[in-house]
C-alpha positions in Angstrom: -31.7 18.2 -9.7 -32.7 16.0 -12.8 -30.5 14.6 -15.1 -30.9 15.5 -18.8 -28.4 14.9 -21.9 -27.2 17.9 -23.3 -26.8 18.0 -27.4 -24.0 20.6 -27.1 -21.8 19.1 -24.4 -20.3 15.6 -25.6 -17.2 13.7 -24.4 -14.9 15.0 -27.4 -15.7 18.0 -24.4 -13.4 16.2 -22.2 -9.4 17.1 -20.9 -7.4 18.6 -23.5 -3.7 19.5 -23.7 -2.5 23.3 -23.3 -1.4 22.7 -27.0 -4.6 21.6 -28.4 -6.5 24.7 -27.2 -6.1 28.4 -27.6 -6.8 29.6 -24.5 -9.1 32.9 -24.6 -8.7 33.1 -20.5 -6.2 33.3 -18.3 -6.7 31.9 -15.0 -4.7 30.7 -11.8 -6.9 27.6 -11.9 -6.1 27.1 -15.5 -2.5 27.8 -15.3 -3.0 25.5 -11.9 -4.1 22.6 -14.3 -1.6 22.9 -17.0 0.9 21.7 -14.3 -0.8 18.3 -14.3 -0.4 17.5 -18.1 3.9 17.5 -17.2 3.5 16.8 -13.5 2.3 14.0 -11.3 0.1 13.6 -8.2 1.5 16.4 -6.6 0.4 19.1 -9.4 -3.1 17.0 -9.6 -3.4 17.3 -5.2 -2.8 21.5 -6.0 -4.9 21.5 -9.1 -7.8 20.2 -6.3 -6.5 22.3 -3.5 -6.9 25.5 -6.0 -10.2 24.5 -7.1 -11.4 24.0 -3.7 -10.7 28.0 -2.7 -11.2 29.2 -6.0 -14.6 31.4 -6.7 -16.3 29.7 -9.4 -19.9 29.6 -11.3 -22.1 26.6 -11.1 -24.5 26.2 -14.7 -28.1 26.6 -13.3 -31.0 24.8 -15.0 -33.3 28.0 -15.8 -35.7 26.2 -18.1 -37.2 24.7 -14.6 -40.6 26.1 -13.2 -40.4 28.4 -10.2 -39.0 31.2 -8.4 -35.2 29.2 -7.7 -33.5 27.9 -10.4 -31.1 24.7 -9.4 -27.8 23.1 -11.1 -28.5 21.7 -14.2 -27.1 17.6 -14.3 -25.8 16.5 -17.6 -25.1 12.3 -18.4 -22.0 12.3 -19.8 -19.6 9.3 -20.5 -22.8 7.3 -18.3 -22.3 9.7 -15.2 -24.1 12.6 -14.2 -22.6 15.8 -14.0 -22.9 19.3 -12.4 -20.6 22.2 -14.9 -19.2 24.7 -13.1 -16.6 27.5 -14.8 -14.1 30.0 -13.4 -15.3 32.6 -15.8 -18.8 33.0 -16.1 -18.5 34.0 -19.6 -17.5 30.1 -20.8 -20.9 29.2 -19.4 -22.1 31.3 -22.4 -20.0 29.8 -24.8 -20.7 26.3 -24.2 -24.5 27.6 -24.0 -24.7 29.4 -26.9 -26.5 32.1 -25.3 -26.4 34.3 -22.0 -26.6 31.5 -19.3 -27.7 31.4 -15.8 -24.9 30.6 -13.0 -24.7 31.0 -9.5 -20.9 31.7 -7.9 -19.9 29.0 -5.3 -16.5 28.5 -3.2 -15.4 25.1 -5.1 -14.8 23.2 -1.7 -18.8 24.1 -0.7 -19.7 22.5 -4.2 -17.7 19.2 -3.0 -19.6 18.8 0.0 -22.6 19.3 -2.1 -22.0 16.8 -4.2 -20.4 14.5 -1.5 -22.5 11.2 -1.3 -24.4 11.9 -4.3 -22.4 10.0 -7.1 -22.4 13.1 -9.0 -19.2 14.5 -10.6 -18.2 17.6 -11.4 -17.2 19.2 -15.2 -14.6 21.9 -14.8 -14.9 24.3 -17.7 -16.1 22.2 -20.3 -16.6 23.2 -24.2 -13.2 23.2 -25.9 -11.0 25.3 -23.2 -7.3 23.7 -22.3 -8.2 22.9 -18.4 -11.4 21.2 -19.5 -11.5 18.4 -17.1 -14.2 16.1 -15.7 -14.0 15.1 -11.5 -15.3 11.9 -10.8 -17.6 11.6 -7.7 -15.4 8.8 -6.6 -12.3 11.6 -6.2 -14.9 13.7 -5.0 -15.4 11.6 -1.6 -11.7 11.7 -2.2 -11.3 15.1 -1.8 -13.4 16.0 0.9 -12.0 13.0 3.2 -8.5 15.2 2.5 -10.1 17.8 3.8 -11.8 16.0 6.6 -8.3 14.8 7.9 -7.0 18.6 7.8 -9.5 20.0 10.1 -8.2 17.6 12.6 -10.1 14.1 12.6 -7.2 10.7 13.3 -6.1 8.9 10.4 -3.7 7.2 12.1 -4.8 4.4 14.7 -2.9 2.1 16.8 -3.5 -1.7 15.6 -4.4 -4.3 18.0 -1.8 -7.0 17.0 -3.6 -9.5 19.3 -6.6 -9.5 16.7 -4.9 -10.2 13.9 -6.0 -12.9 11.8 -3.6 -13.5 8.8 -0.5 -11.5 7.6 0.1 -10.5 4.1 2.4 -8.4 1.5 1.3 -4.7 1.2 0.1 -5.4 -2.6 -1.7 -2.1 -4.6 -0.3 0.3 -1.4 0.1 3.7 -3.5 4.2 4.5 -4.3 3.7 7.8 -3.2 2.9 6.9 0.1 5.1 4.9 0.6 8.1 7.3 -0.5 6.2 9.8 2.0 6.6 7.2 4.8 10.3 6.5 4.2 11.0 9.9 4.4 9.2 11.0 7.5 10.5 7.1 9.5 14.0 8.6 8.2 14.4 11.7 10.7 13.3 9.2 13.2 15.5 6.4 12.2 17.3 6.7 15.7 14.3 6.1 17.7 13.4 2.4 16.3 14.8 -0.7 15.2 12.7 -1.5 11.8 9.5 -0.3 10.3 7.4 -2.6 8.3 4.6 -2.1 5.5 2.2 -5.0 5.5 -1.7 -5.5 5.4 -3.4 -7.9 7.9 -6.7 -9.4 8.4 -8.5 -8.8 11.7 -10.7 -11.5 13.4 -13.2 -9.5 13.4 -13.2 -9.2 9.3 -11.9 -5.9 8.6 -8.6 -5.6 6.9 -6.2 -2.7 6.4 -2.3 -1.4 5.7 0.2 -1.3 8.7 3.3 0.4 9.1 4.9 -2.5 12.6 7.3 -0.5 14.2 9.6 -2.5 16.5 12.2 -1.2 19.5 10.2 2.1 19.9 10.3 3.4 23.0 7.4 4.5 24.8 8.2 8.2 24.8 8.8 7.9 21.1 6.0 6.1 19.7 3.7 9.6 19.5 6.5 11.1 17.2 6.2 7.9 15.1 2.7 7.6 15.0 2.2 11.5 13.8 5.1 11.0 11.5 2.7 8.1 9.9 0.2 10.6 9.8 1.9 13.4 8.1 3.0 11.0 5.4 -0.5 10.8 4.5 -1.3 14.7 4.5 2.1 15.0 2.4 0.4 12.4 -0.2 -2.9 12.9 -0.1 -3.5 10.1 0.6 -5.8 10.1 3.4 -8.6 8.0 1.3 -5.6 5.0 2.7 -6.6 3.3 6.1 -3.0 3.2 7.3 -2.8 1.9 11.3 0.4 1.7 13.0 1.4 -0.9 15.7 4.1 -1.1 17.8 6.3 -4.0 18.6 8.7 -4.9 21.4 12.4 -5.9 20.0 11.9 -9.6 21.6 8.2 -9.6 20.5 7.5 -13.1 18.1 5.0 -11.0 16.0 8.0 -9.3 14.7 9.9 -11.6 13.0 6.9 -12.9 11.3 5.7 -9.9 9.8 9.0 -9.2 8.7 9.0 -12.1 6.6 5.3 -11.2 4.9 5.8 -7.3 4.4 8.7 -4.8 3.1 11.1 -3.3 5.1 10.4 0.4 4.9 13.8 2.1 4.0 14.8 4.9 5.5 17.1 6.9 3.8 16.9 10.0 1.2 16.4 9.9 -2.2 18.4 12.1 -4.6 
């Protein structure tokens, strides 16, 4: 795949709202999209989740020499793009003429692309759900997916390695709403749950959520209710460990004083 700038595709191309478009087709993923102009990361998370199942039609490069054409890359806004449409009839429109695609599962063009700092143009060329997909939220997406076929994202921390102890700063809102509601149907089962980051000995950093007073026959429904905050979020591009204290443990009151108490309790 070689990169080439296309006179007909600019960045004027880029994400338009429902109102500045007539829309000519009708699609789920379109409709799917709209959601995101009023809604927030949970319309943007289905707007991926839809793409990812939906059948859609990669633009080919069919000026290339040989029996098998490949996707054409465009430089736009100084990244390269693969264009890819949910009716193969836009690729003409943006083309001018009768274009070559080739129909792909969206999630099978993610791993494609995956590792190749390549994004991804969703029907580009003046149609309402015109939007571009960064590679970055392409490694994004697939490490969401990664997490749903079954692979940890939640570890236990090693508070013995710890280094230094610091405020959760940048942790998303999201997830942290997520966690308080999942800690909140096992409030009973702990004393407090703390969100802070800490610095390992070995370098490494990372969030925590310190429980303290779990029980051992509890801490597995803790730890899983850690990771289903993620999935609910989709934020599984977070490393999020959890460690576990005893109520008498030192460690505690310490990084109680350098994170946020995670409140558990529901939000109207």
């Amino acid at each position: 795949m070689t990169a080439e700038e296309e006179p007909g595709l600019t960045a004027t191309d880029a994400p338009r709202t429902p109102a500045e478009v007539s829309e000519k087709y009708a699609t789920i993923l379109g409709s799917t999209y709209a959601a995101t102009f009023d809604g927030g990361e949970a319309e943007l998370w289905q707007f991926y989740e839809t793409l990812a199942e939906a059948r859609i039609f990669v633009l080919l490069d069919d000026t290339a020499k040989g029996e098998t054409y490949e996707p054409k890359v465009f430089t736009l806004k100084d990244a390269q793009y693969l264009l890819a449409f949910d009716v193969p009839e836009q690729a003409d429109e943006l083309t001018g003429s009768t274009a070559s695609t080739s129909p792909t599962l969206g999630m099978d063009l993610f791993k494609l692309l995956r590792g190749r700092d390549i994004g991804l143009g969703i029907n580009m060329g003046g149609t309402s759900s015109a939007t571009l997909i960064s590679g970055e939220t392409i490694e994004m997406i697939c490490a969401y997916y990664d997490g749903e076929a079954g692979e940890p994202l939640v570890a236990d921390a090693d508070t013995s390695q710890f280094r230094a102890l610091l405020a959760p700063q940048n942790f998303p809102d999201t997830l942290q709403n997520a966690l308080s509601d999942m800690l909140f149907r096992l409030q009973q089962t702990f004393n407090k749950a703390v969100l802070l980051k800490a610095e390992y000995e070995e370098g490494k950093s990372g969030f925590i959520v310190a429980v303290s007073g779990a029980a051992d026959p509890d801490r597995g429904a803790i730890a899983a209710a850690v990771e289903d905050a993620l999935k609910a979020s989709r934020r599984n591009d977070v490393q999020l460990d959890v460690a576990f204290l005893g109520l008498d443990d030192p460690m505690a009151s310490r990084i109680e004083r350098v994170g946020q108490v995670l409140t558990a309790k529901r939000r109207s």
